[in-house]
Every structure is written in C-alpha cells, then in structure tokens.
C-alpha positions in Angstrom: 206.2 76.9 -116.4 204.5 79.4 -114.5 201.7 77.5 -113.4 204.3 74.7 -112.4 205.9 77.1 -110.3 202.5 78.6 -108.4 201.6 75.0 -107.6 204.6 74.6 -106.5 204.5 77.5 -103.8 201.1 76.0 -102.8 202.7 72.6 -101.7 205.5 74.5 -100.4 203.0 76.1 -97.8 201.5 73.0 -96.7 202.4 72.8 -93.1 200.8 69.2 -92.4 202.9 68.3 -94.9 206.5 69.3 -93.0 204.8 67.8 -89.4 204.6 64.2 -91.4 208.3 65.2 -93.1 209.5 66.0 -89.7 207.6 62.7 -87.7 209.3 60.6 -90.9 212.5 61.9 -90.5 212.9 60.8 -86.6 211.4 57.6 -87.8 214.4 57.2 -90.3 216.9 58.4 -87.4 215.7 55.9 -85.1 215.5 52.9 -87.4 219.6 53.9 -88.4 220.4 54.9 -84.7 219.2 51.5 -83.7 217.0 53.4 -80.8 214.2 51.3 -82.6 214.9 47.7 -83.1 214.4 46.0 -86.9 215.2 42.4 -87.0 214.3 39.5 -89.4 212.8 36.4 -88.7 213.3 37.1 -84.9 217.4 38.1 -85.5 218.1 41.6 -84.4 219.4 43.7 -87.3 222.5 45.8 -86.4 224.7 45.7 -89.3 224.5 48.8 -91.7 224.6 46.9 -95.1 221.6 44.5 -93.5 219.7 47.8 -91.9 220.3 50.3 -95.1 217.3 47.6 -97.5 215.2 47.6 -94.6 215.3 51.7 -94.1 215.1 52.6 -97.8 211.5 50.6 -97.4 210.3 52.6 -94.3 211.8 55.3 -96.5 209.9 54.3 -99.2 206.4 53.9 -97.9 206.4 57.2 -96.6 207.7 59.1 -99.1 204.8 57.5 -101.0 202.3 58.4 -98.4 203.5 62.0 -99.1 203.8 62.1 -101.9 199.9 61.2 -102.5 199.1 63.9 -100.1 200.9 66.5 -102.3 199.8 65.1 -105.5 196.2 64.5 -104.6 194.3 68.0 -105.0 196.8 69.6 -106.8 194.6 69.4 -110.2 190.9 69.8 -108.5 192.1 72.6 -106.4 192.8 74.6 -109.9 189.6 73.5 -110.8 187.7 74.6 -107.5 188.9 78.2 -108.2 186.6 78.4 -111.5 190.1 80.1 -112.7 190.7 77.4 -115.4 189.6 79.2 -118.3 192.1 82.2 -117.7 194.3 79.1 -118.7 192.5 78.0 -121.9 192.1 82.0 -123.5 196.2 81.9 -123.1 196.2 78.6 -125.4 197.2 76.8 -123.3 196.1 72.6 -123.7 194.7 70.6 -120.8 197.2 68.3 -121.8 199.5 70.8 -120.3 198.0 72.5 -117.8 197.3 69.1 -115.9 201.0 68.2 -116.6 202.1 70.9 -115.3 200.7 70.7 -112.0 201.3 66.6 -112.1 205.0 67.7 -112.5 205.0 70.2 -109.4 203.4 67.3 -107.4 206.2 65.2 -108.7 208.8 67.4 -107.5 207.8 68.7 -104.5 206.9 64.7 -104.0 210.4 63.8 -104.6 212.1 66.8 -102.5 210.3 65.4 -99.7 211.4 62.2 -100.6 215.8 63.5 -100.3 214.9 64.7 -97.1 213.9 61.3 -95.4 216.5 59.7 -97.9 219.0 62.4 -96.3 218.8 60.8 -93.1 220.2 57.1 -94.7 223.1 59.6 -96.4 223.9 61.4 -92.8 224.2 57.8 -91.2 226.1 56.4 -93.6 229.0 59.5 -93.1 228.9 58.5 -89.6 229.5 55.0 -89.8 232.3 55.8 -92.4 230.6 54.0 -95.1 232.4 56.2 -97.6 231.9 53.7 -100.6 227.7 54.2 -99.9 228.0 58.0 -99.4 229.6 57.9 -102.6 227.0 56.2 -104.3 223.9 57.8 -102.7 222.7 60.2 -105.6 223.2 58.1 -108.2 221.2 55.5 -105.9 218.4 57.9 -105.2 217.7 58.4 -108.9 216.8 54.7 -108.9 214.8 55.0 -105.3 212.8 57.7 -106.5 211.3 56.5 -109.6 208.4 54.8 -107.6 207.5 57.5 -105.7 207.3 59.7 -108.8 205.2 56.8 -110.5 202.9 56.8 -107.3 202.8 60.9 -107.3 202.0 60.8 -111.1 199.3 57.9 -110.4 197.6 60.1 -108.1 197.4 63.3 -110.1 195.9 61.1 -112.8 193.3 59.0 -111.3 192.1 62.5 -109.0 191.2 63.6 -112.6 188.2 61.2 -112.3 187.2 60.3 -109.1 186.2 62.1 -106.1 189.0 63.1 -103.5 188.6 60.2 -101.1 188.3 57.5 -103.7 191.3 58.7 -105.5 193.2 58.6 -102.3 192.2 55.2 -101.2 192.8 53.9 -104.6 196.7 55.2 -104.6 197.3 54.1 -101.8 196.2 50.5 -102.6 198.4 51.2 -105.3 201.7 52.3 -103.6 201.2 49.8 -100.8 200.5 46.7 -103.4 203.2 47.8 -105.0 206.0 48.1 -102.5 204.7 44.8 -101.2 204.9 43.3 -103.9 207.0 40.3 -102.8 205.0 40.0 -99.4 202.1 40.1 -101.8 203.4 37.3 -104.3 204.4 34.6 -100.8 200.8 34.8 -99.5 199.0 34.4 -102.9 201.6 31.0 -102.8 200.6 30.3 -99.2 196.4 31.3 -99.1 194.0 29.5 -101.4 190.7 29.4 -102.9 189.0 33.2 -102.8 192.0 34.8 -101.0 194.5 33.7 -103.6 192.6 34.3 -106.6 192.1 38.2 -104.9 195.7 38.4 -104.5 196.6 37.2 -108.0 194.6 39.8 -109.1 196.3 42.5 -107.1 199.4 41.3 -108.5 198.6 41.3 -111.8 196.9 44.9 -112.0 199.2 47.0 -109.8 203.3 47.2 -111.1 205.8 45.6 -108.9 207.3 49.4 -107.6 209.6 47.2 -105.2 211.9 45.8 -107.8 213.1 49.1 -109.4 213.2 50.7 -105.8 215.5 48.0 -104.6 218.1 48.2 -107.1 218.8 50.7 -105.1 219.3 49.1 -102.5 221.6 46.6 -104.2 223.8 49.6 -105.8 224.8 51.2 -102.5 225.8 47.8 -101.5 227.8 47.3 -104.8 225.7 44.3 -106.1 225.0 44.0 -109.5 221.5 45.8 -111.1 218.9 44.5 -112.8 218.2 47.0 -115.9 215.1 44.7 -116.8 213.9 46.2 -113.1 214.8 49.5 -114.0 212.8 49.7 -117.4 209.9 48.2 -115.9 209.6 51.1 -113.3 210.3 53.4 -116.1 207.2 51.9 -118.0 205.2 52.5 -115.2 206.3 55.9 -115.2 205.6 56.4 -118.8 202.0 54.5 -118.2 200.9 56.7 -115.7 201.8 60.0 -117.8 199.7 58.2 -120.6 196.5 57.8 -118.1 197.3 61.9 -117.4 196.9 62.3 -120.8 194.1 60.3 -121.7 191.9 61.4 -118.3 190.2 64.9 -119.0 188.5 66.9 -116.7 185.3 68.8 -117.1 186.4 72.5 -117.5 185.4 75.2 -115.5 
C-alpha cells in the first residue's frame, strides 16, 4: 500500500488540480444559487427537485474531467523515473503495482468528486431539503461509480498510448458516455454517415449516465433501476480487466 499512498501525495500536490476544483465548485454554487440560469426547453428551472438532475450532470462532467487529469500520468510518471525495477526486486507484480497507482487515481478522483458533490449537500440543508440531505451519501456511492470507471479507464488505456492520445481518447469516453441519451436522440434524428458514426459511438462506449442518474432518482425518492446499477458496475469491472491485461514495457 505504500506505493498507493506516495502516489497519492503526488496528486495531492497538484495545484492545477485545486484551481479547476475551486473554478468547479463556484460553478456548482451558482447553478444551485440560481445566479446562473438552467432551464429546459426554454422554461426557467427554479425548483430544487428539477435543478438537483441537472447539477449532479454539471457535477458529473467535471468530476470526470478531473478525474482524467489525476489519473492520466499517474502510471507513466513511475515509469519516467526509471525507478520501476526497485519495485520488481521487492516481488512485487505489475499487476499490482499498476493497480496500485490506478486505485490512488481512483481515490483522489473521487475525493475531488465529494467536494463538487458537497456543494449539492450544502444547498440542499439550506433549502431544508432534509429528506435529500439524508440520502446524499448513500446517493454518492451510486454518483461516483462513473467517475471511478472513467479514472480507471484512463489509468488503463495511458498504459498503451502516448499521453495526449490517452487523454483525448477518455475523454471521448466520459463525454459519450454521460451523453449517452443526447447521443442515442440524434442517432434517431441524423441519417446516412452521421447515424451510422453515432451508432457506433453508442455501441462501443457504456452508457455512464444510467447508473449516475439513479442517483438522481434516489435523492428524489423514485424507484432504482438495479439493472442500471450492475451495468455501471460491469463497466467498472471491464475496465480493471483492460488494467490487467495492458502491460507496460519495464524500465
């Protein structure tokens, strides 16, 4: 665990890191404070129970954007050192050196990820939506499984491609898939090239929305969809398998 907890201490000094935490935060505050306006299909949004889904998605997107930031030279970094091989004379596998520093980019990932979720939890207790307060850890549990797919995504694919193609490539893959519904009306709206590209996009890339949303629909005591939840968890599990199947060239 030691090598989780160095890497950890790395992310932790990343100051570009807490200027987009801090920039994401105000974001959050003003979306809830209603100092900037959401509205859908032209109606202003001012209720709390119609502005909370809306949030948790501007939540969402960057705490995914973060997350790829932590996650993405947290493996190649080690490597850059040329102090990999005091890892292998301790006998330690690559298996688990890479998944240990995957699983600090997963946690610093989803720390980051409270903080901006904080923000909902602050503005619920001021509103006196007691009932949501209540329900707001559980409900991040749910919320945070994408971004830990997206951070574990990352870690895995920066195993094999160079830093800015790694980069591009999850973010394709955390924007596809928290669009995923926006995604699946234009492939029913576009034809010809455009649709077929779209299909495609749909078909490689996990829906991350559906198992982030059931969050959404637990603070506002609606009924979850475990087949939602399972499918993120897949994903999760997916991801960890491309970790372990993805080897680097050791130092």
């Amino acid at each position: 665990m030691g090598i989780m907890k160095n890497a950890l201490r790395e992310r932790m000094r990343r100051k570009d890191i807490y200027v987009v935490l801090i920039i994401g935060i105000l974001i959050v505050m003003m979306c809830m404070s209603g100092a900037a306006t959401l509205s859908v299909n032209g109606v202003p949004v001012t209720e709390f129970g119609m502005m909370m889904p809306l949030v948790l998605n501007v939540v969402s997107v960057i705490g995914g954007g973060i997350a790829i930031a932590l996650s993405l030279r947290t493996i190649p970094n080690e490597y850059e050192r040329k102090t990999s091989h005091l890892v292998w004379i301790r006998g330690i596998s690559q298996w688990k050196y890479h998944g240990q520093l995957a699983l600090a980019g997963i946690i610093s990932s989803l720390c980051a990820l409270f903080i901006l979720y904080a923000g909902v939890m602050v503005f619920a207790g001021v509103k006196g939506e007691y009932a949501v307060l209540a329900k707001c850890i559980p409900a991040f549990l749910l919320f945070s499984v994408s971004t830990a797919a997206v951070s574990l995504f990352t870690s895995a694919v920066s195993l094999i491609l160079p830093g800015m193609a790694a980069g591009v490539l999850a973010a394709a893959f955390m924007l596809a898939g928290t669009m995923h519904p926006v995604l699946e009306t234009l492939s029913g709206i576009v034809s010809g090239l455009a649709r077929q590209v779209l299909r495609g996009i749909l078909f490689l890339i996990p829906d991350l929305y559906a198992v982030e949303s059931q969050a959404g629909r637990f603070l506002s005591g609606k009924s979850i969809q475990i087949h939602s939840i399972l499918g993120g968890l897949l994903v999760l599990y997916v991801c960890g398998m491309l970790l372990y199947l993805f080897r680097k060239k050791e130092a």
